[in-house]
C-alpha positions as semicolon CSV with decimal commas, in nm:
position;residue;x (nm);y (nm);z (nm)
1;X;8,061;10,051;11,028
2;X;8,231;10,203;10,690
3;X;8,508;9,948;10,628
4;X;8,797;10,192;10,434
5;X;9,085;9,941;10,308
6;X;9,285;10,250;10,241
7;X;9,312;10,379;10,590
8;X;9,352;10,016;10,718
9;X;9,639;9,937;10,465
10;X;9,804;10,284;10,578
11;X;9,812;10,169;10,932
12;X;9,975;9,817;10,881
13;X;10,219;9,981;10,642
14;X;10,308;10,229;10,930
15;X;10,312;9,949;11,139
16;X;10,551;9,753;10,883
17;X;10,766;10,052;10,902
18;X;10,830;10,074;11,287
19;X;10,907;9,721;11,255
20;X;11,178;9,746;10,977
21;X;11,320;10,042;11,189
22;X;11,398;9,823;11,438
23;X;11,537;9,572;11,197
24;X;11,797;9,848;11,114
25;X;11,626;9,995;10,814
26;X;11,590;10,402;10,753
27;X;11,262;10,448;10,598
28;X;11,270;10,704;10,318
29;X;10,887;10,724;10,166
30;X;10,570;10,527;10,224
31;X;10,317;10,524;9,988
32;X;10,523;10,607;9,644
33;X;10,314;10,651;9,324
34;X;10,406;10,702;9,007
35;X;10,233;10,648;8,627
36;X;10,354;10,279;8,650
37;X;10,221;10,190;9,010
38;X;10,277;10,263;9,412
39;X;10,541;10,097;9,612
40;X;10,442;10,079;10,007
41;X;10,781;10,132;10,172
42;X;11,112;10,268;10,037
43;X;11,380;10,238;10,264
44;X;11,771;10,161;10,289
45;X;11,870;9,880;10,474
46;X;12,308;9,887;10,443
47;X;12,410;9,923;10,096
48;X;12,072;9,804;9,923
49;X;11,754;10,026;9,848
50;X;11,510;9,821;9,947
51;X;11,156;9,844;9,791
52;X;10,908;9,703;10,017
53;X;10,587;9,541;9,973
54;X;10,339;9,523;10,273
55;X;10,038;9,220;10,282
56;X;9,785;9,217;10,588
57;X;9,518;8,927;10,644
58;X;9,290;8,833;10,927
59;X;9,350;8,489;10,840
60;X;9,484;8,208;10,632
61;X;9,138;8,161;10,459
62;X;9,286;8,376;10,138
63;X;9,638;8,233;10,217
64;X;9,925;8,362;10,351
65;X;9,967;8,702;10,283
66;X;10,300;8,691;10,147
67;X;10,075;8,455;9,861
68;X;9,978;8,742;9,766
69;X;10,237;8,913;9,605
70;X;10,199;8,733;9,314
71;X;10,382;8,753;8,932
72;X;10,163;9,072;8,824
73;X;10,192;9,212;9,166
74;X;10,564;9,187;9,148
75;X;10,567;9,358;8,751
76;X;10,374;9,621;8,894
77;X;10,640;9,719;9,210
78;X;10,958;9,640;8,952
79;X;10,822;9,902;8,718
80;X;10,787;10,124;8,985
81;X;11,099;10,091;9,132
82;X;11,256;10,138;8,771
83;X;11,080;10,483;8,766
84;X;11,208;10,584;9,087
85;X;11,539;10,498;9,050
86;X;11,518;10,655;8,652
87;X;11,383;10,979;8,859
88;X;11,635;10,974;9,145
89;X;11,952;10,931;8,924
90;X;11,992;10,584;9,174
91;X;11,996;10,354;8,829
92;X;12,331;10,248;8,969
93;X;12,225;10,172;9,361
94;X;12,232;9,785;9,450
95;X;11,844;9,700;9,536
96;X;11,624;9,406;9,654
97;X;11,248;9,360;9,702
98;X;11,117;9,307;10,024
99;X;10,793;9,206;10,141
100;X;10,631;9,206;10,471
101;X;10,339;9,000;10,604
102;X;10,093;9,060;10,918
103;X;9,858;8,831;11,018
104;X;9,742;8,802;11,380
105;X;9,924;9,050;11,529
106;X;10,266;8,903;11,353
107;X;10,516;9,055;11,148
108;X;10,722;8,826;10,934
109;X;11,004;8,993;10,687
110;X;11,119;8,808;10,377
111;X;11,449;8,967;10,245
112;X;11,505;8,956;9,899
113;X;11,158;8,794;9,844
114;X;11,145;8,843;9,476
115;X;11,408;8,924;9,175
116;X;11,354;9,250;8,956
117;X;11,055;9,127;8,714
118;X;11,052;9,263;8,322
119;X;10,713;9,396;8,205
């Protein structure tokens, strides 16, 4: 069996997105790239842009997968969601980071899980 991460991580981040539509959310983009990085969910959620992070594990062997958004993890997404907003004309739109863990069948959201990170 060809194990493709990509295609896995696609369907838990689709799966993270049904779930924050039901928390209220409007998605706006999965999978945003840009020179600096990729962001898994974009959404609005009230007043805040929310830029949304999405961590799957099988297990607790690695961690929790919320562990795993770690300081370098979190440069890479604040970057990112500098460049978006620069490229959207949104510099002025409040925002928060996000991030959303699945592990056995479990979907746990932490709100505001991180602050906006310098490079």
């Amino acid at each position: 069996m060809v194990y493709n991460r990509r295609k896995i991580g696609s369907e838990y981040e689709k799966a993270a997105g049904e779930y924050l539509k039901q928390q209220g959310y409007e998605i706006l983009e999965y999978n945003y790239r840009c020179k600096t990085g990729e962001i898994d969910i974009i959404a609005r959620d009230g007043e805040y842009l929310v830029f949304c992070e999405v961590k799957y594990r099988k297990s607790t062997g690695k961690g929790h997968p919320s562990e795993a958004v770690d300081a370098r993890k979190q440069r890479v997404i604040s970057r990112c969601a500098q460049y978006y907003l620069m490229i959207k004309g949104k510099e002025y739109i409040p925002c928060r980071f996000d991030v959303v863990s699945i592990m056995d069948g479990e979907i746990m959201l932490f709100k505001d899980a991180f602050d906006w990170t310098a490079s």
